[in-house]
C-alpha positions in Angstrom: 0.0 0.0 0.0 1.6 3.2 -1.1 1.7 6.2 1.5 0.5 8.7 -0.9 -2.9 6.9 -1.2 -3.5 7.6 2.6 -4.3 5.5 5.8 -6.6 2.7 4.8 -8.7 1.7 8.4 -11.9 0.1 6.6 -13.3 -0.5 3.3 -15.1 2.1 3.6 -12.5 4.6 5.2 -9.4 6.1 3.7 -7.6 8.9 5.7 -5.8 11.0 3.7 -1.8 11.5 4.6 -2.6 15.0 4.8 -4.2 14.7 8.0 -1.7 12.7 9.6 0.9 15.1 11.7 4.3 13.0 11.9 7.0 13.7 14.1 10.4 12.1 14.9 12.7 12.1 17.3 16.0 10.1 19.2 14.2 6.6 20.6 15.3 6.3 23.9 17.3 3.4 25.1 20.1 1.1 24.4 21.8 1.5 21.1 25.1 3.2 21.3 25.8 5.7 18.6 23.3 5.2 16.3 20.7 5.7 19.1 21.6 9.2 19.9 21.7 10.3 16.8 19.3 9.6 14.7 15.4 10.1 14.7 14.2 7.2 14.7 11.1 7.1 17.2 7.8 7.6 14.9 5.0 9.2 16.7 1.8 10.1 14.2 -1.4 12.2 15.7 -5.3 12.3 14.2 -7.2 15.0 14.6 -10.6 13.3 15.4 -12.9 16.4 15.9 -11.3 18.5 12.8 -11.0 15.6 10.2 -13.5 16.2 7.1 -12.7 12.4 5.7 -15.3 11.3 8.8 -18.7 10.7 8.4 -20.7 12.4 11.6 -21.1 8.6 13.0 -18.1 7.7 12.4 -16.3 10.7 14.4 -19.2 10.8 17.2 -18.3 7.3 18.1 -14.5 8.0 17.6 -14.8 10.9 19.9 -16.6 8.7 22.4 -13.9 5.9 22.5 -10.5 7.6 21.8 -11.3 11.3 22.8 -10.5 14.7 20.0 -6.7 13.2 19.3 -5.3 9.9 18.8 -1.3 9.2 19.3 0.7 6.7 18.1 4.3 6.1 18.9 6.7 3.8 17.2 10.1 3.2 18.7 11.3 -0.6 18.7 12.5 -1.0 15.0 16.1 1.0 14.1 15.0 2.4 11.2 12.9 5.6 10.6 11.0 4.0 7.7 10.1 0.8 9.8 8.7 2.7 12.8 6.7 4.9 10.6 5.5 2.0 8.8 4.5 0.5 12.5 2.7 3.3 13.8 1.0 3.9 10.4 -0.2 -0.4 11.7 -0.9 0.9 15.0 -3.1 4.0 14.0 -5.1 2.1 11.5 -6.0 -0.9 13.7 -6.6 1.4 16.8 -9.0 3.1 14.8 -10.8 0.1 13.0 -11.1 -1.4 16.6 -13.0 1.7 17.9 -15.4 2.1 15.1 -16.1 -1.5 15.0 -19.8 -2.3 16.2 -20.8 -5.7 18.3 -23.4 -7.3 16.7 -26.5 -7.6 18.8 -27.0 -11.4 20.2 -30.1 -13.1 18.3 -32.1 -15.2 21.1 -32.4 -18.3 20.5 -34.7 -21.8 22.0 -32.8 -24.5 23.1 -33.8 -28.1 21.3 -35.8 -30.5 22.7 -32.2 -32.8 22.0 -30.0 -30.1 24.0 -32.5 -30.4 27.4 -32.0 -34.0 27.1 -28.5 -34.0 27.1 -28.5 -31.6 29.8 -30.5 -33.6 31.9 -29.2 -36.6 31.0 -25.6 -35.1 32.0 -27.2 -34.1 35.3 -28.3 -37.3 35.9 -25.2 -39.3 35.3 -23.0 -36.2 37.6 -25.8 -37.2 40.1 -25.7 -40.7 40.1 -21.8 -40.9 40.2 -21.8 -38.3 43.4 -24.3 -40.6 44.8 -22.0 -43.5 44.2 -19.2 -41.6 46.0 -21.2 -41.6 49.4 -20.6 -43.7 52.4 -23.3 -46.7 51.9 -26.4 -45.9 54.4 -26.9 -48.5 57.1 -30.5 -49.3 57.2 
């Protein structure tokens, strides 16, 4: 997926790169030289409130779950392009995840075959409890 074509989050949903404020600076820990000189920590920003590629539903219920701004911050790989490439990852699925809806649970009858398996299974866990007991002395 080229970069120029924006941030793809659904099929429906393509951000475009334009809205996406990068920034880049030294990742912190171990790394000797390399690590202190170069800007390789990746940290992209959405404006969620101000973005005119989201439908009214779509940003309502992105304001909801992630609030006006979402942040991401890439810092584990050593190169610039691999970090950017992560949090680019880390954006899109953070944002597919919130507008993501849970499908209501349809309610459903049990069979006439699953109650007698039920019952059947608490009939066999009873008898074998029973059998457990200390025989009765009548």
């Amino acid at each position: 997926m080229s970069e120029d074509a924006g941030l793809r989050v659904t099929r429906g949903l393509v951000i475009p790169e334009a809205e996406l404020r990068w920034s880049f600076d030294a990742a912190g820990g171990p790394g000797g030289q390399h690590a202190n000189t170069a800007n390789t920590r990746a940290e992209v920003r959405f404006d969620v409130a101000g973005s005119p590629s989201l439908g009214p539903r779509q940003r309502a219920r992105l304001l909801e779950r992630l609030g006006p701004e979402v942040r991401v911050v890439a810092s584990e790989r050593r190169s610039q392009t691999r970090n950017r490439a992560e949090a680019r990852e880390r954006l899109a699925a953070r944002l597919a995840g919130a507008l993501a809806t849970e499908r209501r649970r349809i309610p459903t009858r049990a069979t006439k075959a699953a109650k007698e398996r039920r019952l059947d299974a608490k009939r066999r866990r009873s008898r074998r409890k029973a059998d457990r007991a200390r025989p009765r002395l009548d």
